[in-house]
N, C-alpha and C positions, 0 to 999 in steps of 0.2 A: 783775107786772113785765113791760116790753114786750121782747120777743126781742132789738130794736135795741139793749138795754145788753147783753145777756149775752157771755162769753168764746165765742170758736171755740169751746173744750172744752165749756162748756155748750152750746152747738145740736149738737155734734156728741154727743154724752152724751143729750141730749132723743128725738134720732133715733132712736140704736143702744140707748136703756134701758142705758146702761151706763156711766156715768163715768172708769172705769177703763179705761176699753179707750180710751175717746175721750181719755184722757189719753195713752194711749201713738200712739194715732196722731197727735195737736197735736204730740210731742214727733220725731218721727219726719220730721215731714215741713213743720218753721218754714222748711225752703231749699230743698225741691227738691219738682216737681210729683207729687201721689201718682200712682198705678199701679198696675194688681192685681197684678201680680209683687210688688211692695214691700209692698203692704201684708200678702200672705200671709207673708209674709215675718217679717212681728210674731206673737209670740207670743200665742196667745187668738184670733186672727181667723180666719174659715173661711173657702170662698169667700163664701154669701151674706153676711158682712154685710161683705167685702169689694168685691162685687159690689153692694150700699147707698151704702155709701162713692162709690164711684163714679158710681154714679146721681147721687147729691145732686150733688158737684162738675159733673155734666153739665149737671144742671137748672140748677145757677147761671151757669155762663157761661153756657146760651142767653136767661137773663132779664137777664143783664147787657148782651149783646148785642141785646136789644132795646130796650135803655133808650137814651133819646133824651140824648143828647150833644153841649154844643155843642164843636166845635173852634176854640178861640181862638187856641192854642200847641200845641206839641211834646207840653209835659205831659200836655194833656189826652188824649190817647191811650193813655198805659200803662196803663192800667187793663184795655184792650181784649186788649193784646199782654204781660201779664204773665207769663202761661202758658208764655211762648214761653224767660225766663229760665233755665231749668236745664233744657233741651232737649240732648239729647247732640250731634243732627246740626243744620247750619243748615235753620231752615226760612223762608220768603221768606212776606209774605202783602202784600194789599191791601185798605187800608180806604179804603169806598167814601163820599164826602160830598154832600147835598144841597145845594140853592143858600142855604139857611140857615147852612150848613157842620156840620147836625149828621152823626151818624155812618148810613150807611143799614146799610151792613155790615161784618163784617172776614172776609173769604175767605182761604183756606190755596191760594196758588197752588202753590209745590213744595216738596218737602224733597229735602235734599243730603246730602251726605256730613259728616265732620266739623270740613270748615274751610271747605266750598266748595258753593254752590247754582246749577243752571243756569236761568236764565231770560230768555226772550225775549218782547219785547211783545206779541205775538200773544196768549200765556198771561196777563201782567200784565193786558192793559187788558179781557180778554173781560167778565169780571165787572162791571168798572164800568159797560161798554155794557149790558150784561144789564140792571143796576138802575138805567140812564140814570144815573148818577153824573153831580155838575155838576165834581167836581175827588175828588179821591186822594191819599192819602197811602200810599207802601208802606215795610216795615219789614222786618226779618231778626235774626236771634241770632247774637250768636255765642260759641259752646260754652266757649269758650276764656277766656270772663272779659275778654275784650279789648273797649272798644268801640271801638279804634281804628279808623277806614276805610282800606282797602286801596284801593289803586291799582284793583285791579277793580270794589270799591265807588263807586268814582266814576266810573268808566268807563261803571257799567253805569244811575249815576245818568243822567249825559248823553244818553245812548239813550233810557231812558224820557221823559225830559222832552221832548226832540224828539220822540216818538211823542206825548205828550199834548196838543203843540202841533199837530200835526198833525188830532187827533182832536178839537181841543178840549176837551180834560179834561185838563187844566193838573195836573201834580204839586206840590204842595205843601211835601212832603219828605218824605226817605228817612231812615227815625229804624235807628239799629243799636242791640238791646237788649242786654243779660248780664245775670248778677246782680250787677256791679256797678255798674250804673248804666246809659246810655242817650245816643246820640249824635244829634244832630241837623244833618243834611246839609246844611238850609237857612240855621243860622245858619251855618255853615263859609263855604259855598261859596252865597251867595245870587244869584251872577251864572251859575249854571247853571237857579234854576228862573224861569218866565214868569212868577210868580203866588205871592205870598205870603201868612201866615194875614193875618184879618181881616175 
């Protein structure tokens, strides 16, 4: 049987030798990002194979993160920034695109407090110039279940998109995550960005 059919609980039961345990951590953590706090947290788990746990989750986003992604739409991005879903504070990031439009990177530019993240283009566009990015898309959480955008949110849309015009690394959109779904700046307000997907 190839690993690609098996449940969470079995790869994560394969890992730890222990189905039981990987039953209670599947059960623990279907809505919110694991953590070694939490997971010590479950009964049966120690640090090492909380400290496993955690591994594995690391190794997978950096290989999902290397996997080559086109960007067609909005959609194709969550995948990238799902982690960022049940995050207490907001965190801001940028994911960087080649002239293909796949994905080169998704960088963690800051974290904020719990409703509210500071950021200035200095910080947003460094990365993308780092990996010659040819265009960006940046995104943020918020904590709150809301994906409405704030007046700030748009605000601070505007500013970047003039910075990317400037620098020519055109924004794309500004996608707002939660766990309940996910907002996309560009279909809103398509008359703030220079450059849409495609």
């Amino acid at each position: 049987m190839y690993a690609s059919s098996w449940t969470n609980t079995e790869i994560l039961g394969c890992i730890l030798g222990n189905q039981e345990l990987a039953r209670k951590i599947e059960f623990c953590f279907k809505e919110e990002t694991p953590s070694m706090d939490k997971l010590l947290n479950i009964q049966g788990i120690g640090f090492q194979t909380a400290q496993k746990v955690m591994a594995c989750y690391e190794l997978s986003n950096r290989f999902l993160l290397k996997e080559k992604i086109k960007v067609i739409d909005p959609e194709d991005i969550i995948p990238k920034i799902s982690w960022m879903k049940y995050e207490e504070q907001e965190n801001f990031v940028c994911i960087t695109l080649n002239s293909a439009n796949n994905i080169i990177d998704c960088h963690k530019i800051c974290k904020g407090l719990v409703n509210q993240v500071p950021i200035h283009p200095r910080e947003a566009f460094k990365n993308a110039i780092l990996n010659s990015a040819v265009s960006v898309i940046f995104a943020h959480n918020h904590p709150s279940g809301n994906t409405h955008e704030s007046d700030e949110d748009v605000s601070i849309t505007r500013v970047l998109c003039a910075a990317g015009k400037i620098l020519q690394i055109p924004v794309l959109d500004h996608v707002i995550i939660s766990k309940t779904g996910f907002n996309s700046l560009c279909r809103k307000y398509p008359e703030l960005f220079e450059q849409t997907f495609g």
